[in-house]
C-alpha positions as CSV (number, residue, x, y, z in Angstrom):
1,X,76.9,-30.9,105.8
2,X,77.2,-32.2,108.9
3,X,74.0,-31.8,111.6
4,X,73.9,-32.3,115.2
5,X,70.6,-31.7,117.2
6,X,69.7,-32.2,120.9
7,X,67.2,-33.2,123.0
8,X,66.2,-33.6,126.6
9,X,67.3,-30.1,128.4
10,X,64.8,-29.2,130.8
11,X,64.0,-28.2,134.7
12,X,65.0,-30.4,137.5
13,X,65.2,-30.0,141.1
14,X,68.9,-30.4,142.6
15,X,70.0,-34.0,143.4
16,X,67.8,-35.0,140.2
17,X,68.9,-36.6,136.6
18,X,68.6,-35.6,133.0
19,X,69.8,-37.1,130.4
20,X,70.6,-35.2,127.0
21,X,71.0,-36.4,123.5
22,X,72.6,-35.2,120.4
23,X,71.4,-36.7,117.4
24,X,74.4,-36.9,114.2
25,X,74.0,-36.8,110.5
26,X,76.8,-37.3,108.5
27,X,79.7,-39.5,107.3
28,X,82.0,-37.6,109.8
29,X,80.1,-38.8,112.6
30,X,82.0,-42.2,113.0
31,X,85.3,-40.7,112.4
32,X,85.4,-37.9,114.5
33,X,85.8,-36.9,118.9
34,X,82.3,-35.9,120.3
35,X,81.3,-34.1,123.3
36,X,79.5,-32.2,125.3
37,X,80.4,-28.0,126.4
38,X,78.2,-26.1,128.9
39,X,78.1,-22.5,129.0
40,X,76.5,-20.3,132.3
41,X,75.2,-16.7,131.8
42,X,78.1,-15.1,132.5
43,X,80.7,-17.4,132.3
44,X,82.9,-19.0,129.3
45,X,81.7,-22.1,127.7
46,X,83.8,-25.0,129.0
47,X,84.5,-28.6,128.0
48,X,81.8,-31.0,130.0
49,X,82.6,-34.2,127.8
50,X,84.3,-35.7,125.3
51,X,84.5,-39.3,123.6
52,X,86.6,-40.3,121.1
53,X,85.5,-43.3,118.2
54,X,86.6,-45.7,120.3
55,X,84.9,-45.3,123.5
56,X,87.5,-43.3,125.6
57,X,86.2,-40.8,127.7
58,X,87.1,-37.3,129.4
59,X,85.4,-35.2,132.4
60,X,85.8,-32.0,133.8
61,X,86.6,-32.6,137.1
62,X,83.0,-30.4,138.4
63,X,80.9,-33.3,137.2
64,X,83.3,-36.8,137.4
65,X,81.3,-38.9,139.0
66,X,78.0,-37.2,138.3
67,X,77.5,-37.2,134.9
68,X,78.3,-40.2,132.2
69,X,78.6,-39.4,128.3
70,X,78.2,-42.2,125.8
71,X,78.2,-42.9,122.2
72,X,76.0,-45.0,119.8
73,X,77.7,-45.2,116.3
74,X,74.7,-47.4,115.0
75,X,72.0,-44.7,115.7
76,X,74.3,-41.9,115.3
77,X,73.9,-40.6,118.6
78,X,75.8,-39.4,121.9
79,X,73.8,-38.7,125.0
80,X,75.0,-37.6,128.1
81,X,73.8,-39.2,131.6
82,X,73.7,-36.4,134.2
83,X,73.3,-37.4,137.7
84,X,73.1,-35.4,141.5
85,X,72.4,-32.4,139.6
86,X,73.5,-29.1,141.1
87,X,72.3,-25.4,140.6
88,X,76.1,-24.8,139.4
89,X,75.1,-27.1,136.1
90,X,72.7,-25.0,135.1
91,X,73.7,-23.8,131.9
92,X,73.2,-24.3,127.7
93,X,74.5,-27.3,126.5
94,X,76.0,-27.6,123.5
95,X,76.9,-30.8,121.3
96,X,80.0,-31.0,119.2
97,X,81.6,-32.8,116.4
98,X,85.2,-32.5,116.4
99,X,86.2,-31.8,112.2
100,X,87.4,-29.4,109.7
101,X,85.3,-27.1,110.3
102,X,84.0,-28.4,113.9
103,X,79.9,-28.6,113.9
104,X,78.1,-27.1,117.0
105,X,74.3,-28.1,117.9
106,X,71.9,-25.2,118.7
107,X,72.1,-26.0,122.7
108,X,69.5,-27.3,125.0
109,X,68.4,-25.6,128.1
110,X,69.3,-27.2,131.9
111,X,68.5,-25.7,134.5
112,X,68.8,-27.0,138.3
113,X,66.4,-25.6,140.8
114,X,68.1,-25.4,144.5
């Protein structure tokens, strides 16, 4: 019941910005953890980051500092800031809602040039 759908992947040049959005529908939205994963061609999909319903955050340690993830209970939304972008980020970014059964968007696209 539950929809999640993201915006703002695209093509940037390394030590560029992006800045993704994941748009919520849903009562579970206010009550749940949200987050960002990322997952490379050949590699497993890994946590990028989280934030719980009170604003407390969580990075993997690749992109602390870098990349900032946010959350908007108002507009239903959580976007993530991503900053000094490297060709290692490039990847399919997934949004997710934390519930039973957990909610997955349909990934958006970043790719970093070198």
């Amino acid at each position: 019941q539950v929809q999640l759908v993201e915006s703002g992947g695209g093509l940037v040049q390394a030590g560029g910005s992006l800045r993704l959005s994941c748009a919520a529908s849903g009562s579970r939205f206010n009550i749940n953890i949200m987050g960002w994963y990322r997952q490379a061609p050949g590699k497993q999909r890994e946590l990028v980051a989280l934030i719980t319903r009170g604003g407390s955050t969580n990075y993997a340690d690749s992109v602390k500092g870098r990349f900032t993830i946010s959350r908007d209970n108002a507009k239903n939304r959580i976007d993530l800031q991503m900053n000094s972008l490297k060709p290692e980020d490039t990847a399919v970014y997934y949004c997710k809602l934390w519930g039973t059964p957990d909610y997955w968007g349909q990934g958006t696209q970043v790719t970093v040039s070198s």
